[in-house]
C-alpha positions as YAML, in Angstrom:
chain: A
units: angstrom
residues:
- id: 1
  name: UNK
  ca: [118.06, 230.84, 240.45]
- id: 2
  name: UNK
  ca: [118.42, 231.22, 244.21]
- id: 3
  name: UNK
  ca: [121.94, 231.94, 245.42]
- id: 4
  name: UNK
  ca: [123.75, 229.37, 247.52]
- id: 5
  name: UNK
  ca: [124.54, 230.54, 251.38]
- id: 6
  name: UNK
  ca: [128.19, 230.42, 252.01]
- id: 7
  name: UNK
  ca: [128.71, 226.76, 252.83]
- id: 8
  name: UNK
  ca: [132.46, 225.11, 253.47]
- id: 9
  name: UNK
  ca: [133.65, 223.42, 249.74]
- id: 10
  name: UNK
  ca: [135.26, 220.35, 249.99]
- id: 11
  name: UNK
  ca: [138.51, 221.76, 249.91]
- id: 12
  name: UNK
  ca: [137.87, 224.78, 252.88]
- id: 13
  name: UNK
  ca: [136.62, 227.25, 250.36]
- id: 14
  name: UNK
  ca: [134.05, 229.01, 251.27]
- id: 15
  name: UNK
  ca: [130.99, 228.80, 248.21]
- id: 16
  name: UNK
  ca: [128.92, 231.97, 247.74]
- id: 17
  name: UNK
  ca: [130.11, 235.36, 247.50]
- id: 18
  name: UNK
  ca: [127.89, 237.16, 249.61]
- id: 19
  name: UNK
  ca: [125.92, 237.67, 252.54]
- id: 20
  name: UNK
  ca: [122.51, 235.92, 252.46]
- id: 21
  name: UNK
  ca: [119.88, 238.62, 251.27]
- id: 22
  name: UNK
  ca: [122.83, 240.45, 249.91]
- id: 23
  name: UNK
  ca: [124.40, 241.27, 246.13]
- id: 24
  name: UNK
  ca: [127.56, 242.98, 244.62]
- id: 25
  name: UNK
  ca: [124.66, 245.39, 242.61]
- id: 26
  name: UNK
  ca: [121.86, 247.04, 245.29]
- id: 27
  name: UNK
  ca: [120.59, 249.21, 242.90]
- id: 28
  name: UNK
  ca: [119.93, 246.20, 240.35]
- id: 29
  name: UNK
  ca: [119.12, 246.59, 236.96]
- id: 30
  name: UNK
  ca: [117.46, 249.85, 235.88]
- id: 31
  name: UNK
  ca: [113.75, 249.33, 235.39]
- id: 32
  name: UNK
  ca: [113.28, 248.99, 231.22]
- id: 33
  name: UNK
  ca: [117.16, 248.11, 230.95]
- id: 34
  name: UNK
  ca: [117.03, 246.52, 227.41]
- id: 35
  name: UNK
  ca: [119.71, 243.42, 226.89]
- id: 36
  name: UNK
  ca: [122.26, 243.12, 224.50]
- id: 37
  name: UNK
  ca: [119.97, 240.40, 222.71]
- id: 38
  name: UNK
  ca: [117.20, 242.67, 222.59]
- id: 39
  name: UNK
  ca: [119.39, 245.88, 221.40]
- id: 40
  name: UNK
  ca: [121.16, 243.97, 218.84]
- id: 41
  name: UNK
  ca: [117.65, 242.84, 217.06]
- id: 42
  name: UNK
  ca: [116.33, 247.14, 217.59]
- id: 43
  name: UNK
  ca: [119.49, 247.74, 215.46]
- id: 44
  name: UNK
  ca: [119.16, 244.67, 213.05]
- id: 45
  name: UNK
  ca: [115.40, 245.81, 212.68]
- id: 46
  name: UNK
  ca: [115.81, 249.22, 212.28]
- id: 47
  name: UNK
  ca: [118.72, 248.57, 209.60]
- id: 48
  name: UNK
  ca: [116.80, 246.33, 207.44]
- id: 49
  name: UNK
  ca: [114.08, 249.00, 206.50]
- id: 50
  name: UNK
  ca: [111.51, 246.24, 206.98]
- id: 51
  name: UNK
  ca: [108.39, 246.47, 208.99]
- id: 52
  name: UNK
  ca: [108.03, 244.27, 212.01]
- id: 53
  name: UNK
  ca: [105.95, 242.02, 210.32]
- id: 54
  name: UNK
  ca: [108.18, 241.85, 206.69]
- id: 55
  name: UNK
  ca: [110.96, 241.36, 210.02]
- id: 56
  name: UNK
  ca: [109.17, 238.31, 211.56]
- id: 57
  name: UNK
  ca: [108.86, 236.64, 207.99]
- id: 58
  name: UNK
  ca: [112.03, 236.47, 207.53]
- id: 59
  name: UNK
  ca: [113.12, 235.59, 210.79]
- id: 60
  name: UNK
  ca: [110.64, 232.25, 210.42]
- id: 61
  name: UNK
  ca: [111.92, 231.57, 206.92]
- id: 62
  name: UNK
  ca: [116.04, 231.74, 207.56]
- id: 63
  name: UNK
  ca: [116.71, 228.11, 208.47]
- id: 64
  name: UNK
  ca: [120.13, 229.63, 209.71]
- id: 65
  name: UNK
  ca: [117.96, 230.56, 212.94]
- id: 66
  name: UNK
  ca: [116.99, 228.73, 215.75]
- id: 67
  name: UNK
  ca: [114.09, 226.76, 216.18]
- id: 68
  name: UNK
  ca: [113.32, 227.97, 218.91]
- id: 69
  name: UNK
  ca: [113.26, 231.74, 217.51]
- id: 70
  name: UNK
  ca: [111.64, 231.12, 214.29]
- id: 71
  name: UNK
  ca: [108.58, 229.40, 215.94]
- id: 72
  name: UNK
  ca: [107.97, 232.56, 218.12]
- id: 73
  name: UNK
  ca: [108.38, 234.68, 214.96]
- id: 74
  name: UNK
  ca: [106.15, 232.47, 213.17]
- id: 75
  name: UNK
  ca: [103.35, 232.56, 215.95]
- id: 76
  name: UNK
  ca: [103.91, 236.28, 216.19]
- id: 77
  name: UNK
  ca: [103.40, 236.89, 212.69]
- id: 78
  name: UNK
  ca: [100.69, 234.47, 211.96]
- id: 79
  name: UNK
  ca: [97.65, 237.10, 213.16]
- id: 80
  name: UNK
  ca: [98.25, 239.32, 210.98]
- id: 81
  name: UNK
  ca: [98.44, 236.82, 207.86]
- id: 82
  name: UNK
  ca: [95.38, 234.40, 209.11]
- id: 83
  name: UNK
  ca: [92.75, 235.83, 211.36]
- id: 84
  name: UNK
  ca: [90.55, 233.90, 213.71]
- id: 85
  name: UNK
  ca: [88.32, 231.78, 212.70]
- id: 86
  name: UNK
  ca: [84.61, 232.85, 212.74]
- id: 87
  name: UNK
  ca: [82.31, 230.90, 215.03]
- id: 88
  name: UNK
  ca: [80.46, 228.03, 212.90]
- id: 89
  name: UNK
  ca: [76.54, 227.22, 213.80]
- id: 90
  name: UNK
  ca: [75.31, 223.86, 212.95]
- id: 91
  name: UNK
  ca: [71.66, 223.71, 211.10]
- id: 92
  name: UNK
  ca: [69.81, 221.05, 211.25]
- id: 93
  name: UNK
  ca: [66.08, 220.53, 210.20]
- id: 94
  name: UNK
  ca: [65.15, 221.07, 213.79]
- id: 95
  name: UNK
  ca: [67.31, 224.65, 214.16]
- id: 96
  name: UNK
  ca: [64.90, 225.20, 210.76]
- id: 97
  name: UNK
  ca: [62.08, 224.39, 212.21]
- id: 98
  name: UNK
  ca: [62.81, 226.11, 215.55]
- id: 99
  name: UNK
  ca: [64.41, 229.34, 214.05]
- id: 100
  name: UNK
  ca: [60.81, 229.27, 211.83]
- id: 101
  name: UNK
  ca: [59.00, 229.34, 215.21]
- id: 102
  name: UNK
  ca: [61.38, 231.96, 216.73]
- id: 103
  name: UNK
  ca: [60.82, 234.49, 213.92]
- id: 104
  name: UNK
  ca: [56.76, 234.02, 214.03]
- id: 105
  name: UNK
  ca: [57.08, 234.60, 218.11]
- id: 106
  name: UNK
  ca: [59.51, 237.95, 217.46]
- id: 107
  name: UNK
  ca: [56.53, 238.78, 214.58]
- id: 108
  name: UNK
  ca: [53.63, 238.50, 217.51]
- id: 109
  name: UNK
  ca: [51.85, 235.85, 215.00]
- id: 110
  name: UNK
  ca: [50.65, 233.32, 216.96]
- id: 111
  name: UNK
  ca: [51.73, 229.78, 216.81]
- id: 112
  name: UNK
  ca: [50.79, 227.82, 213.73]
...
């Protein structure tokens, strides 16, 4: 969200904190800084003794969890539980005939 230049409030308050360009952290947040979201769910993983997978299950089974959460457990998990489909070919009399064709061509006997 872009931060608001220091404008007058409608009272004489000045909104913004900072400078334009500026922050109150320079540094900013230390490159692979994990949350406290993410650290709490390390330590509820690692706690459970469950693989990630066994994890994810259960995530996208507790209706105490959010929607939101269980549906990107659920599409997480799902590979490993239902793999992609295979590629389907239609045959039709025709493919027959012209797969029959194909095969005497690849053999070098000439066309009947």
């Amino acid at each position: 969200m872009p931060r608001l230049k220091p404008e007058s409030h409608a009272h004489g308050r000045q909104l913004g904190k900072f400078r334009p360009g500026h922050s109150g952290n320079p540094n900013g947040r230390p490159q692979g800084a994990k949350n406290r979201v993410t650290t709490e769910l390390i330590e509820k993983l690692m706690s459970s003794g469950l693989t990630p997978v066994e994890f994810m299950t259960a995530v996208y089974r507790d209706d105490a969890q959010p929607m939101e959460l269980r549906l990107e457990a659920a599409a997480r998990a799902a590979p490993y539980f239902h793999p992609k489909m295979s590629v389907m070919v239609s045959v039709s009399a025709a493919n027959i005939r012209d797969a029959g064709t194909l095969l005497q061509i690849e053999q070098g006997q000439p066309n009947a």
